[in-house]
N, C-alpha and C positions, 0 to 999 in steps of 0.2 A: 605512426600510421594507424589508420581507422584497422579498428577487427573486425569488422564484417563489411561488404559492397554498399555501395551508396544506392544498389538499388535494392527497395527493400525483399520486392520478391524474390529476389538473389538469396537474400538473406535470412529471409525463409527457411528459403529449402537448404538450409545448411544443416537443419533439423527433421526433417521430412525423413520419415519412416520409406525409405525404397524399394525395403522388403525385410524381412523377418529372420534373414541370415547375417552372421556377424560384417559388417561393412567399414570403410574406413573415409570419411566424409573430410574437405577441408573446400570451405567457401563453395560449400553445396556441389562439388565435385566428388567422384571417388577418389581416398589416395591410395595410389600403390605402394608393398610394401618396403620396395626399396627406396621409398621418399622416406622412410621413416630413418628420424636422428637414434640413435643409443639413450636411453634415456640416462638422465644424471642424477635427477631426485627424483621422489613420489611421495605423495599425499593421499591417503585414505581415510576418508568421510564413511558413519552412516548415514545412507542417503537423505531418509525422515528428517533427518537433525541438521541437514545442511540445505533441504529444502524450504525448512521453517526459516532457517537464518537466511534464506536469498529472497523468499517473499516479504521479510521484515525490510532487507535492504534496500528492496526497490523502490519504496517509498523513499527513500533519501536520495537516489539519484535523479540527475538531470533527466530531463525528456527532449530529447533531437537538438541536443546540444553543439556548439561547434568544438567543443573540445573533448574527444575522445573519454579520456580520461576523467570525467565526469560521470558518464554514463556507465562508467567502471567498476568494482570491486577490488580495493586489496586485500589476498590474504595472507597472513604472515603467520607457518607455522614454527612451531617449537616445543620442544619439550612437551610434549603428549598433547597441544591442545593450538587451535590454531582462532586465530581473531582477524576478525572480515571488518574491512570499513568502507563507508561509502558516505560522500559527503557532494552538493551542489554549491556548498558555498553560506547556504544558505539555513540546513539541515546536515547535522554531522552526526550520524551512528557509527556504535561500535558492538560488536558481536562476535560472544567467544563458545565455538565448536570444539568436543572433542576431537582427536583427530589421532592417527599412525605416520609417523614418518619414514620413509628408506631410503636408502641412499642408491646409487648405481649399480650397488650388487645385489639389493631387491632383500637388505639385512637390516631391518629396525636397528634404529641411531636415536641415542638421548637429547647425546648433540646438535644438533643437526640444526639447521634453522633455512626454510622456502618461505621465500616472500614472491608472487606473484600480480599480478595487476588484469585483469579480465573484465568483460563487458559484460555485467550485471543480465541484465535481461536474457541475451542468450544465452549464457550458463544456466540461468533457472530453468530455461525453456527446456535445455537439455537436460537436466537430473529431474525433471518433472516429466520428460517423456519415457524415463527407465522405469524399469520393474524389478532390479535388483536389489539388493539388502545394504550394499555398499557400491560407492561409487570411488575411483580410483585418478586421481591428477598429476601426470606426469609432465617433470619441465624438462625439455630437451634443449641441444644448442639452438636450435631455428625457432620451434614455435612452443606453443602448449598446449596438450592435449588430454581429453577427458575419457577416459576409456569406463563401456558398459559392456552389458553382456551382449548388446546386437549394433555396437557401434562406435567409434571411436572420433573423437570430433577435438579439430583442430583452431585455436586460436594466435591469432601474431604474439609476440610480445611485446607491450606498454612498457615503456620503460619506469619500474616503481618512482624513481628519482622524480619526477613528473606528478604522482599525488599529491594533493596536497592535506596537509595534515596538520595546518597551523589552528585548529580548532579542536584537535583532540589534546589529551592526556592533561587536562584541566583538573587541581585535586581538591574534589570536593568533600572530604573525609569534615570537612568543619560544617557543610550543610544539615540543613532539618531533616531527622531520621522520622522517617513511615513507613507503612507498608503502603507500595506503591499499587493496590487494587482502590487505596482512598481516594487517591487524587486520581486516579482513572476513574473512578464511578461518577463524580464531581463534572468533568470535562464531561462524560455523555450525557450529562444532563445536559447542558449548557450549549453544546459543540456544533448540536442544530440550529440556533438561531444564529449564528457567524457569518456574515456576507462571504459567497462564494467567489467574488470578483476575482480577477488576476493580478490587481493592484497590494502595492502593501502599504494598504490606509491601516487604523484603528480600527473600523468596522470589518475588516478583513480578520482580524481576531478575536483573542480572550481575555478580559482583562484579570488580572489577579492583584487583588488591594487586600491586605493584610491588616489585620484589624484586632483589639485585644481578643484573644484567644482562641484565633482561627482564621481561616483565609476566605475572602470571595470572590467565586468565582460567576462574573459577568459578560454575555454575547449580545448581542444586537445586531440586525441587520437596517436599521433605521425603520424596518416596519413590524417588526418580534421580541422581544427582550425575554431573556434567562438567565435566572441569576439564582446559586446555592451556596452555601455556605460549609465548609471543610473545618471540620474543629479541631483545633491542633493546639493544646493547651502548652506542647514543649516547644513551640515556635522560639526563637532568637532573631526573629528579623523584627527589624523595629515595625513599628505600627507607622500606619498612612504610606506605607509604600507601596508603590501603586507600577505597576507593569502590563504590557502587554504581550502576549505566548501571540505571535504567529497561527495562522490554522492550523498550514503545515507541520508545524511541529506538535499543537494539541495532537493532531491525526496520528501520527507517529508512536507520540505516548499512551494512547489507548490503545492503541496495535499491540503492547509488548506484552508478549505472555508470557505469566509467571504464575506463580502458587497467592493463595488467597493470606500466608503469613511471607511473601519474600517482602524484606526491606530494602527500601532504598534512600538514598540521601537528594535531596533536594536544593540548589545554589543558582542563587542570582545573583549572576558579577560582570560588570565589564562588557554591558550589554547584550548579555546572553544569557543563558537557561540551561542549567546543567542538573542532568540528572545522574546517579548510577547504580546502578547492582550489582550482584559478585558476579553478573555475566552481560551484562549491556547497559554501554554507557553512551549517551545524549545528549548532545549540544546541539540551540537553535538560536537564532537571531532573534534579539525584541523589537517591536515594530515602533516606528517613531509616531508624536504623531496625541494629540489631547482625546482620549476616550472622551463619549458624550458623557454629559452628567444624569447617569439612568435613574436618579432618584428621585425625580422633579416626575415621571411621569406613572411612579408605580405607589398605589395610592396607601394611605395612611392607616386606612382603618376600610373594615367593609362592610357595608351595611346589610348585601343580599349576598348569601352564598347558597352550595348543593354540594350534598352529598351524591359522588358516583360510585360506580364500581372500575376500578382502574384496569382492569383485565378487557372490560365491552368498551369500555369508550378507546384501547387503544386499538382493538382488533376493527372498530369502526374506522377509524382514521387513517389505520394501515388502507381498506378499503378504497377509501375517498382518496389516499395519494395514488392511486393506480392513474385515474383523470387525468393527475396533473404530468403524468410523463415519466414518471422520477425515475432514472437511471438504475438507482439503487432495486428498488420496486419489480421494473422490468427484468433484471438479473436475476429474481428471485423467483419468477413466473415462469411456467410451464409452458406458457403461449401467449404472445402477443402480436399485436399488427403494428407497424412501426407507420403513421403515416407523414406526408410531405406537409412543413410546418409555413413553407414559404406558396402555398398553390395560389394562384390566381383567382379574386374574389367569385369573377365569373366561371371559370373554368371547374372551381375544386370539388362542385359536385358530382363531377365524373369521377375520379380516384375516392371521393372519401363513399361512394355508394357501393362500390366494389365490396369491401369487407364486409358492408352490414350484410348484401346478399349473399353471402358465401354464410355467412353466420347464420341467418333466417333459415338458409336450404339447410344446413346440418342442425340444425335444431329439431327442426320437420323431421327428418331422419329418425334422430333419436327419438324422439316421441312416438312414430308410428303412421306419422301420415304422408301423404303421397303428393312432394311438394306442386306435381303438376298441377295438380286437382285440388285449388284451393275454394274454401267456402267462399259463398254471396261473391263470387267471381261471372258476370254473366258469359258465355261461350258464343252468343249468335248476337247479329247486329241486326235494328231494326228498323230497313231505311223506310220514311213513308211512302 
């Protein structure tokens, strides 16, 4: 059964702040407290550390999925520390929190082992609305619940049997050892020119071709090419092997945060992409499919170059993407006007005139002058 209503506003307010007193919410209802089961086990997170690990995971799950359990999280505690996975199928993460376990009588257990299965986005949504130091997950017989300091929020139970997890515990102990800030540096270079389509062609990704003594890495959008080079003199994969990483998954590997010395191992096998470290481990599908041949268009030698300053030309450019709409850009801004990209050729000069004079007249403002009373504006008409 779905954990939240299929209507989304329903689903919403399963989270909604109703007031500032301790409450007990399930499917955006109050519960009373005789609805509550005896709890059996418990799980304690510090919040921070379980926040970070459910915005890394959301990236790996599905989005308006038909199967629940996609859009899910499992987590499986034990022995002092507990590992979240979430996989589409398509992108498989794995991510391991410290953690407390108790049992029914509310007594720290070595033993002990919870495995639970929850809907990825709404639990973020909830340990991202607390202000406490620690957050608390108790599984009852009925359902499961997350208790904070102003709220207590209820989930069905997925049955874990229903994960799937035929993409994890791959061992890559035989993969190329680096520190994994290398090959994250490599992919932001690169990650921008990637076609954003929804398809999974080759131009939808990254190519990585391995070559003596380092790997390159190459994007295109059929109208951008980027392309760097990662030197990695203790490589083991043969040369002219030639792969393509998914966006998706580049996206994901630059997300992970680590320390500027954490190691990681690196494997391509059996048409996937497996990374790992002593605490998050990554598997993503390769894309089928002949990259273009980027060589043929990027030229040999150069006969006119410039020197710039690379701090002004990106703070210019940052600029110049405002224009173009960019998602990324407008999240980043203080204020923007969003306008209608489909108006009518005739019509759009009524919506798109709107903003400019709202901006005109507070500009006026700020300057000091008195938008009524504008210069070489005549006031009297002069019929003959």
């Amino acid at each position: 059964p779905r954990s939240t209503p299929s209507n989304s506003s329903a689903a919403s307010d399963v989270y909604k702040r109703q007031n500032r007193k301790k409450g007990r919410y399930k499917m955006g209802k109050k519960v009373k407290s005789k609805e509550r089961s005896t709890s059996n086990m418990e799980v304690t997170f510090e919040r921070v550390a379980l926040l970070n690990a459910l915005k890394l995971m959301s990236l790996a799950v599905a989005k308006n999925s038909p199967k629940p359990v996609l859009e899910a999280v499992l987590l499986t505690a034990a022995g002092g520390e507990c590992t979240l996975r979430a996989t589409d199928l398509e992108v498989a993460l794995e991510v391991k929190v410290a953690c407390t376990i108790k049992s029914g009588d509310r007594v720290p257990r070595s033993g002990c082992r919870l495995a639970l299965v929850l809907p990825c986005e709404q639990l973020y949504q909830a340990v991202a609305r607390s202000d406490d130091d620690e957050v608390t997950i108790h599984k009852t017989d009925k359902y499961t619940e997350l208790v904070t300091a102003d709220g207590i929020y209820q989930f069905n139970i997925i049955d874990e049997k229903l994960f799937p997890d035929k993409m994890f515990g791959f061992n890559v102990s035989d993969g190329i050892k680096l520190k994994l800030a290398e090959p994250q540096a490599a992919i932001g270079k690169v990650l921008c020119a990637a076609s954003k389509g929804p398809t999974r062609c080759a131009l939808n990704g990254m190519l990585c071709e391995f070559v003596a003594g380092g790997i390159n890495f190459v994007a295109t959008n059929g109208r951008h090419l980027a392309k760097t080079i990662f030197r990695d003199k203790g490589s083991t994969v043969k040369s002219d092997t030639r792969c393509i990483i998914s966006r998706r998954t580049a996206n994901v590997l630059a997300q992970i945060e680590a320390d500027e010395d954490t190691i990681c191992r690196l494997e391509f096998a059996d048409s996937h992409i497996f990374l790992a470290t002593a605490k998050v481990y990554l598997a993503g599908l390769l894309l089928d499919g002949q990259f273009p041949k980027y060589s043929d268009v990027i030229p040999a030698s150069c006969e006119h170059s410039i020197t710039l300053n690379a701090a002004a030309v990106t703070k210019q450019v940052q600029r110049a993407k405002i224009l173009e709409g960019d998602e990324e850009v407008i999240s980043q801004s203080d204020d923007w006007v969003e306008m209608p990209k489909e108006a009518s050729t005739i019509l759009s000069p009524i919506p798109y005139i709107i903003p400019l004079q709202l901006f005109a007249y507070h500009m006026a403002v700020k300057r000091g002058l008195d938008p009524d009373k504008p210069r070489n504006l005549a006031k009297s008409i002069t019929v003959p």
